[in-house]
N, CA, C and O atoms as CSV, one atom per row, in Angstrom:
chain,resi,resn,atom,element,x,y,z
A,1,UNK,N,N,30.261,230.558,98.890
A,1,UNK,CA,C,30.647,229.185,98.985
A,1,UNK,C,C,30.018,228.452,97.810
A,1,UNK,O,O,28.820,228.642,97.596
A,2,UNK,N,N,30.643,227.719,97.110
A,2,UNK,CA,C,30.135,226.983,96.170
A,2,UNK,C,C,30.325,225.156,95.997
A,2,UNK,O,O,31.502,224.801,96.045
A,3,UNK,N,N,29.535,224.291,95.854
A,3,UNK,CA,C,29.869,223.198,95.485
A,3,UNK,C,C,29.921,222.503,94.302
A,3,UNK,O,O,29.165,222.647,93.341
A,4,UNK,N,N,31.024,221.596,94.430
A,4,UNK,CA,C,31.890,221.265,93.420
A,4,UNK,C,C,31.679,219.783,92.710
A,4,UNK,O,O,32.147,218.805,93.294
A,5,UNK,N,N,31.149,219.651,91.763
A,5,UNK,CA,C,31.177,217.700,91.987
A,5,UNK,C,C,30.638,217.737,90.387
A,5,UNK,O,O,31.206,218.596,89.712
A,6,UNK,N,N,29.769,217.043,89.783
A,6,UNK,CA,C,29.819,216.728,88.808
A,6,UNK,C,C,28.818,217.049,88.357
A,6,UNK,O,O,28.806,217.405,87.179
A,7,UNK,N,N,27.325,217.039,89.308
A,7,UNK,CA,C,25.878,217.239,89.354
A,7,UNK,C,C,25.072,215.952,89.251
A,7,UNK,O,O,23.868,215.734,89.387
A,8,UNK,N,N,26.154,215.131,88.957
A,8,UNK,CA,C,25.426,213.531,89.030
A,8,UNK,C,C,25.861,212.747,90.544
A,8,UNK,O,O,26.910,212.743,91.188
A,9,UNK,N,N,24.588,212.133,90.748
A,9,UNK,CA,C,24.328,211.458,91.851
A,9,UNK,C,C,24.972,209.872,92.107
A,9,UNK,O,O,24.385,209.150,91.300
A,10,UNK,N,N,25.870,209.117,92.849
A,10,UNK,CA,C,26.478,207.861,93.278
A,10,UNK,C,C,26.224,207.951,94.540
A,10,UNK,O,O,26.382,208.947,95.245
A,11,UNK,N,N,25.630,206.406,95.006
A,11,UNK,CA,C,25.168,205.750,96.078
A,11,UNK,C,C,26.831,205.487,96.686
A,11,UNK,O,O,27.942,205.505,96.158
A,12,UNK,N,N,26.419,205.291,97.797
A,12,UNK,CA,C,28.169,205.250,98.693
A,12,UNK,C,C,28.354,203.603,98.025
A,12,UNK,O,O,29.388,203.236,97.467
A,13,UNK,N,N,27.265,202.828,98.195
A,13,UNK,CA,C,27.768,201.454,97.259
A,13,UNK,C,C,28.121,201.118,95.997
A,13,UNK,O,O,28.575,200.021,95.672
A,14,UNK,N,N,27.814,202.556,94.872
A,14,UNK,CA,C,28.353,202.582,93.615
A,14,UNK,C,C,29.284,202.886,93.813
A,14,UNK,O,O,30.200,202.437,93.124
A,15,UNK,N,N,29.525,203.727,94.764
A,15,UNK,CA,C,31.572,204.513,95.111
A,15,UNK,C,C,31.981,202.833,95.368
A,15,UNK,O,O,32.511,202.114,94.522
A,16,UNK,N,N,31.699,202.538,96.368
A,16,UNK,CA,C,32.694,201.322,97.055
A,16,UNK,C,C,32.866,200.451,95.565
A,16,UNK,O,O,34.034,200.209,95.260
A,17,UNK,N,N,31.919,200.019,94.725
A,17,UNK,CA,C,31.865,198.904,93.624
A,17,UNK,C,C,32.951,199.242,93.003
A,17,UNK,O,O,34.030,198.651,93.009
A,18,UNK,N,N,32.567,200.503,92.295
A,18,UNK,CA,C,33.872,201.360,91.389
A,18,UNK,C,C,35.033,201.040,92.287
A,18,UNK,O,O,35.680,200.080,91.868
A,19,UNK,N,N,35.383,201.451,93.155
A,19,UNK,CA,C,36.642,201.194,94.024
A,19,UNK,C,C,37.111,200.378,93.550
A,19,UNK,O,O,37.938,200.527,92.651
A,20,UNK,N,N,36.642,198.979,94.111
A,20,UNK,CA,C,36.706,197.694,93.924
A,20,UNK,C,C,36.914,196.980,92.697
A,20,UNK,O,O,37.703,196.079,92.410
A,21,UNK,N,N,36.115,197.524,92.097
A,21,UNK,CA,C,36.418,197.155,89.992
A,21,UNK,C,C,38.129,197.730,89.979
A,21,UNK,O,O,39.171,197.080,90.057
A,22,UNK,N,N,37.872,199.357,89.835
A,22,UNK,CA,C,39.086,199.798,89.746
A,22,UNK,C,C,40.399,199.533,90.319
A,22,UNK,O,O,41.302,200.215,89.836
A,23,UNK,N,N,40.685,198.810,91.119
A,23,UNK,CA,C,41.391,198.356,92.478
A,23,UNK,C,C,41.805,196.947,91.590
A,23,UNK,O,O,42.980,196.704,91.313
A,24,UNK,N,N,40.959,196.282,91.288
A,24,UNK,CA,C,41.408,194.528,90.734
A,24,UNK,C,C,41.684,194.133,91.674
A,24,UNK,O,O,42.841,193.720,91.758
A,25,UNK,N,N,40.762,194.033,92.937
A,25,UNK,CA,C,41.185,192.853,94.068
A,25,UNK,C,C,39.444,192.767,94.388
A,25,UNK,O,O,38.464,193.461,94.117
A,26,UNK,N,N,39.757,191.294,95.235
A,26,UNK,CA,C,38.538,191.198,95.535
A,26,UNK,C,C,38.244,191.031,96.501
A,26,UNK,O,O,38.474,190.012,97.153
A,27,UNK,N,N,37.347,192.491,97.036
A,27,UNK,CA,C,37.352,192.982,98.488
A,27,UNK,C,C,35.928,193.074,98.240
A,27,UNK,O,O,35.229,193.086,97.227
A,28,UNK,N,N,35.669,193.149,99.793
A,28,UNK,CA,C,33.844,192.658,100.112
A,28,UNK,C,C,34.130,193.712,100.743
A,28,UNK,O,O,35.105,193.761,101.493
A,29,UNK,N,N,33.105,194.999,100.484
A,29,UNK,CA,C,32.557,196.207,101.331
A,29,UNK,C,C,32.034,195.491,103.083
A,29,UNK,O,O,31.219,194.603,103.333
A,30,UNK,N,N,32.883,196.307,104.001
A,30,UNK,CA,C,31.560,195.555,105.374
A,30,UNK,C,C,30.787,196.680,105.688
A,30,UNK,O,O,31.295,197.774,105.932
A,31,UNK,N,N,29.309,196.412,105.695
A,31,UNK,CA,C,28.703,196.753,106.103
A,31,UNK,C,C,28.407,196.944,107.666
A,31,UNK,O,O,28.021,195.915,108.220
A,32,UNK,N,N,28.504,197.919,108.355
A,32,UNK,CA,C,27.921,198.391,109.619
A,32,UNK,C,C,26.562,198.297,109.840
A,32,UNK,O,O,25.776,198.613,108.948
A,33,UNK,N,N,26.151,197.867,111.018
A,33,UNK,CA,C,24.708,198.075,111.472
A,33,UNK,C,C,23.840,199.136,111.169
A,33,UNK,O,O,22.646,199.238,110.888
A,34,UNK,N,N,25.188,200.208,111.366
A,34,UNK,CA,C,24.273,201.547,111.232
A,34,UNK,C,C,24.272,202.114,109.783
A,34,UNK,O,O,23.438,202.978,109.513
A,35,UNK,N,N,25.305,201.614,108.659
A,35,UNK,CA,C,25.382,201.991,107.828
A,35,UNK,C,C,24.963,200.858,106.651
A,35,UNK,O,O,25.726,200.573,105.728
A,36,UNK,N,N,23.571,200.233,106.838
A,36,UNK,CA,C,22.626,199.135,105.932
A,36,UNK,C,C,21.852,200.260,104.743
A,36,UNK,O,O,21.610,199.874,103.600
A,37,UNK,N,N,21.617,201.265,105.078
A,37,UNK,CA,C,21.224,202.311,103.885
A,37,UNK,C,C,22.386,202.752,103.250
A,37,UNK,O,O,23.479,202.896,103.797
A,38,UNK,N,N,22.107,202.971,102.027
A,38,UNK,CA,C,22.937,203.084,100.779
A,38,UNK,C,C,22.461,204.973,100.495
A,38,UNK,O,O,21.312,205.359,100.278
A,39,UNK,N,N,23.106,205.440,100.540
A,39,UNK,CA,C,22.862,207.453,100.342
A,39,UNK,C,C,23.531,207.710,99.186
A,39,UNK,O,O,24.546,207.273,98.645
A,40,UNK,N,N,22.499,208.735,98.885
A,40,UNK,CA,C,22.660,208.917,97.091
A,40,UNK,C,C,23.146,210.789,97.292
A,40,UNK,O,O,22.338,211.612,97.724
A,41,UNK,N,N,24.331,211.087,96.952
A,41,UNK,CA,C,24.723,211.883,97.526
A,41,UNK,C,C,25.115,212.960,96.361
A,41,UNK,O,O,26.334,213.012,96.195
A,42,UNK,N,N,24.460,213.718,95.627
A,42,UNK,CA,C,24.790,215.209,94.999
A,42,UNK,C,C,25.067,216.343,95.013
A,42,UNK,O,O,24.501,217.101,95.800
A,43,UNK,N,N,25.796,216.676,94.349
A,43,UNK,CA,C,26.652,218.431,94.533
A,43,UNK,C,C,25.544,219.204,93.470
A,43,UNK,O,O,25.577,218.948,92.267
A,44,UNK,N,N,24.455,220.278,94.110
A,44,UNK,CA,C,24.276,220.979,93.468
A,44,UNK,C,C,25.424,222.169,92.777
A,44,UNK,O,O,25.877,223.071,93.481
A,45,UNK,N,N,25.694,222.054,91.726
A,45,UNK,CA,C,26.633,222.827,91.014
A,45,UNK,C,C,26.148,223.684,90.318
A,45,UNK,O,O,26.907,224.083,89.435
A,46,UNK,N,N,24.729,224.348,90.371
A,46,UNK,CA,C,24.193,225.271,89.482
A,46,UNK,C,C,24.737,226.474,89.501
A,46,UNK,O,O,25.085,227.062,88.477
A,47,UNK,N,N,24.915,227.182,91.306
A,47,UNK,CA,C,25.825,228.232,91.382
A,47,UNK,C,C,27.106,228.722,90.996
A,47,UNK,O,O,27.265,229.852,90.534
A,48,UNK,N,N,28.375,227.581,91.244
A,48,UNK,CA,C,29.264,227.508,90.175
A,48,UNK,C,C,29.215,227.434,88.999
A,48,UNK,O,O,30.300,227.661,88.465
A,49,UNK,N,N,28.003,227.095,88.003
A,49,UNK,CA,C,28.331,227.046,86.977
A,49,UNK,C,C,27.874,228.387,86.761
A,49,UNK,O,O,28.482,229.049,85.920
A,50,UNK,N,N,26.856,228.933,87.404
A,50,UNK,CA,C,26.207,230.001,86.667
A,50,UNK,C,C,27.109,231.256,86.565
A,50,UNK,O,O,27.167,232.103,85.673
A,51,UNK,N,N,28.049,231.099,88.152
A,51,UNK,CA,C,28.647,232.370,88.361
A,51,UNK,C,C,29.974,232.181,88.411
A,51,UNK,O,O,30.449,233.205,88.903
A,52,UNK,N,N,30.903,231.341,88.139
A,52,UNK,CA,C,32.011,230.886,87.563
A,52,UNK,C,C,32.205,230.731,86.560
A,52,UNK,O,O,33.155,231.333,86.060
A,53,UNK,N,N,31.268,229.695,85.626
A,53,UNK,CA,C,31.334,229.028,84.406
A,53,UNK,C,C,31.908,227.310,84.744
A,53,UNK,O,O,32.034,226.444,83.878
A,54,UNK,N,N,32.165,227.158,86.080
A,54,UNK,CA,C,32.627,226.022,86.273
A,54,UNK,C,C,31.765,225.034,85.624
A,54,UNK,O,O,30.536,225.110,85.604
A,55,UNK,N,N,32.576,223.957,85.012
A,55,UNK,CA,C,32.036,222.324,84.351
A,55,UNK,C,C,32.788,221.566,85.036
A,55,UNK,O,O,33.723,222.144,85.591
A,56,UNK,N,N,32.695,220.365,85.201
A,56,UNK,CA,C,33.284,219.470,85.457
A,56,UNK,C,C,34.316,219.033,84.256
A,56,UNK,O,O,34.105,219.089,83.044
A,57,UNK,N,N,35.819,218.455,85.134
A,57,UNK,CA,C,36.657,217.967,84.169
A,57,UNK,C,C,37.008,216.539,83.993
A,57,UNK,O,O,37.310,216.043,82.908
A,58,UNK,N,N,36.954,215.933,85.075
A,58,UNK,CA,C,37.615,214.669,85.693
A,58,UNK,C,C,35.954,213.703,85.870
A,58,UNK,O,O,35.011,213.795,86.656
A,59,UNK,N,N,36.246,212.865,84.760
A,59,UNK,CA,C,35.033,211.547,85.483
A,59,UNK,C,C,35.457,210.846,86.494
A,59,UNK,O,O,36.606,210.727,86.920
A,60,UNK,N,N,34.253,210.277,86.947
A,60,UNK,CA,C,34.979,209.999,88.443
A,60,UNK,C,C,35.250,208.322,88.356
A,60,UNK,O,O,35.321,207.834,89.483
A,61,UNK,N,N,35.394,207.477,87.408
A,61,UNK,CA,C,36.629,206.440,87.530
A,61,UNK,C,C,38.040,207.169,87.035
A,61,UNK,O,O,39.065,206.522,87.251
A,62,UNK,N,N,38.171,208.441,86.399
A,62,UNK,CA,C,39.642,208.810,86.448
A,62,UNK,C,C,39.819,209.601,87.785
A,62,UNK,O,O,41.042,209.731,87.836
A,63,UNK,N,N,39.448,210.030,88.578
A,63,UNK,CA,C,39.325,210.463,89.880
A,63,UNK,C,C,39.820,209.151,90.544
A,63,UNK,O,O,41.017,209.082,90.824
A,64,UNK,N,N,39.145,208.285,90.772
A,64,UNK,CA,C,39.118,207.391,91.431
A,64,UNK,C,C,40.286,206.160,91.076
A,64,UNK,O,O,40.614,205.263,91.852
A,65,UNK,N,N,40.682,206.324,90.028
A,65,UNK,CA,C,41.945,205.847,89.833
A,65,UNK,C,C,43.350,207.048,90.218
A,65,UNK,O,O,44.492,206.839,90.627
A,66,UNK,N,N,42.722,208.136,89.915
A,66,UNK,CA,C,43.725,209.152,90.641
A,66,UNK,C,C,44.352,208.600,92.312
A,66,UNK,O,O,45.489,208.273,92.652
A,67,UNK,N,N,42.967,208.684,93.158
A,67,UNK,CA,C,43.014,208.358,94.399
A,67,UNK,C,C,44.002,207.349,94.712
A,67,UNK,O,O,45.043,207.411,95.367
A,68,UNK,N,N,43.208,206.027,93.845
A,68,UNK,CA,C,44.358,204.924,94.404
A,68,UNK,C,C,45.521,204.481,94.245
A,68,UNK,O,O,46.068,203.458,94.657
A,69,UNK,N,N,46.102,205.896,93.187
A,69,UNK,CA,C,47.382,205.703,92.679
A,69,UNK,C,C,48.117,206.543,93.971
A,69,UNK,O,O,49.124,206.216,94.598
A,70,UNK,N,N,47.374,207.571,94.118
A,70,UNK,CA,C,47.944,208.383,95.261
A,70,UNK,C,C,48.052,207.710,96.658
A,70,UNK,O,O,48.792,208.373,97.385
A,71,UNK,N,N,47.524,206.551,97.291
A,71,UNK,CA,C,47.586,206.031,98.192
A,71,UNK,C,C,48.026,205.029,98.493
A,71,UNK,O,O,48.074,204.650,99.663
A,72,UNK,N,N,48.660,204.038,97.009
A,72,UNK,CA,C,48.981,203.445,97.084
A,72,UNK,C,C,50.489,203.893,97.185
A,72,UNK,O,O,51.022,203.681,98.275
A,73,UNK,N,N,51.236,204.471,96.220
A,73,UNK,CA,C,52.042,205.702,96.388
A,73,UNK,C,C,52.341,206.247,97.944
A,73,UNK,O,O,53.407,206.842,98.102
A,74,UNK,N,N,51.580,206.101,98.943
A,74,UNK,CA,C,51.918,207.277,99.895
A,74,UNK,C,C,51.167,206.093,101.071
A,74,UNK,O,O,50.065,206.350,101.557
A,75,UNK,N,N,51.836,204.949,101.390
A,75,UNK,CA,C,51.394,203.947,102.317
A,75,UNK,C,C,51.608,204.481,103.925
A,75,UNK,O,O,51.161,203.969,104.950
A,76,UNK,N,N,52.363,205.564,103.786
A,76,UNK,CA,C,52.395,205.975,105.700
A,76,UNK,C,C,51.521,207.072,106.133
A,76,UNK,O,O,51.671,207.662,107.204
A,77,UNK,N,N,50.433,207.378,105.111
A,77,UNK,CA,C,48.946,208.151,105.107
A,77,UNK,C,C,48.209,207.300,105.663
A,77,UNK,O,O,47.440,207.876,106.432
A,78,UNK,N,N,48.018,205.854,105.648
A,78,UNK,CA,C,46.938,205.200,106.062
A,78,UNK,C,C,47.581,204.198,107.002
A,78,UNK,O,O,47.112,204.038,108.128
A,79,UNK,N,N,48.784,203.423,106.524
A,79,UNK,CA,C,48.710,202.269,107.635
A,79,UNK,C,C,48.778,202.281,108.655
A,79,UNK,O,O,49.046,203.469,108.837
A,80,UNK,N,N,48.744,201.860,109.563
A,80,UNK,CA,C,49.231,201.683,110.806
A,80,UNK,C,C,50.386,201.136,111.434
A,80,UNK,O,O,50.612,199.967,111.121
A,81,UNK,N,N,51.232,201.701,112.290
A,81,UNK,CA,C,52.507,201.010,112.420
A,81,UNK,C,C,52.953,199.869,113.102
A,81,UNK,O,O,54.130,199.519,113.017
């Protein structure tokens, strides 16, 4: 099993910001009671790289513009009817 990601670390509130930049609207993250900590979340990728050769290809605002092209694109994935 190997994990996949970039080897660099984003707080779930740097994901949401980026979102939000990338997005051009202006949306306020809500915060949950239970979710007031911010988690800094990394893919050790040493194993893939060592024994694959895997690198990363995709930065993750082109990822993340990937995403919201794909969902915006594909509105009966999320809404509700």
């Amino acid at each position: 099993m190997y994990n996949v990601g970039t080897g660099k670390g984003h707080t779930t509130n740097e994901i949401a910001e980026r979102i939000i930049q990338l997005a051009g609207r202006p949306l306020k993250p809500i915060h949950e009671p239970a979710n007031q900590r911010s988690y800094k979340l990394v893919c050790d990728i040493s194993h893939a790289r060592n024994v694959l050769g895997y690198e990363p290809r995709v930065k993750l605002d082109d990822g993340l513009v990937d995403e919201l092209q794909y969902y915006a694109s594909n509105p009966h994935l999320w809404r509700v009817p």
